[in-house]
N, C-alpha and C positions, 0 to 999 in steps of 0.2 A: 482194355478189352473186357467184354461185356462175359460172365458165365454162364453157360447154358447148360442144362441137366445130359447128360449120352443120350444117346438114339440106343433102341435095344432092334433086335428081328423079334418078328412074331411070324407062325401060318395061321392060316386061314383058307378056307377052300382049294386047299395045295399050295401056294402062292406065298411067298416070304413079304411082307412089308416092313419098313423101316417104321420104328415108334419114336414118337418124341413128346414129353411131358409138357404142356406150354408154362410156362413161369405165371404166377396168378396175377400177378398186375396186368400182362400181358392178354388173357383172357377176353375180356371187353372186345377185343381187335380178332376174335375168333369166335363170336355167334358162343362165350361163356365154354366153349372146348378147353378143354383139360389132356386132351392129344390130339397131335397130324398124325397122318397115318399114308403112306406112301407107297404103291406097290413094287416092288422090285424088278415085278417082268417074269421073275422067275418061281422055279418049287426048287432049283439045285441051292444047297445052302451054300457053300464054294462060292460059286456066283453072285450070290444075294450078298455076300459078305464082301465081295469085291465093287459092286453097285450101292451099296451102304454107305460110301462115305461121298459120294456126290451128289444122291438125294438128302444125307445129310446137310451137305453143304448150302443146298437149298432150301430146303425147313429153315437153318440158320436165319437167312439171308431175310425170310418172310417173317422172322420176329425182330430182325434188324431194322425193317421197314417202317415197327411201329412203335420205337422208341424215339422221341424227339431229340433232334440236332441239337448239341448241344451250344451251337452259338445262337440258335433261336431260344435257347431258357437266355443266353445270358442277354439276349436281346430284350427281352420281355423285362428283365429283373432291372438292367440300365433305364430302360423306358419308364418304370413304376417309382423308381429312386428320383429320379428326376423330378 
């Protein structure tokens, strides 16, 4: 399983968003951003903190997208040994 940095909250124009650091190799696959940024919907912090962890889950999922399969490296690596 792959580590990824915490989500923190932030506001912003009353509004809680969820923050998430992107990992720098990963960068490239996000227009060179250094965070996603997510809004929660809400200003009640209670709430935001109950909504944090399934836009979390979804940030996750968007830098899982752009790691490669690992049976495509070992596909390439078998291909080039050959």
């Amino acid at each position: 399983m792959v580590e990824y940095p915490a989500t923190s909250l932030a506001i912003n124009k009353g509004k809680y968003y969820v923050l998430l650091t992107v990992p720098t190799e990963l960068r490239q696959y996000f227009n060179n951003r250094k965070q996603l940024k997510r809004s929660t919907g809400t200003s009640d912090l209670r709430d935001a903190e109950r909504r944090q962890h399934g836009i979390a889950t979804d940030l996750y999922a968007q830098l899982d997208k752009c790691k490669p399969d690992i049976r495509d490296v070992i596909s390439v690596l078998n291909v080039t040994e050959n």
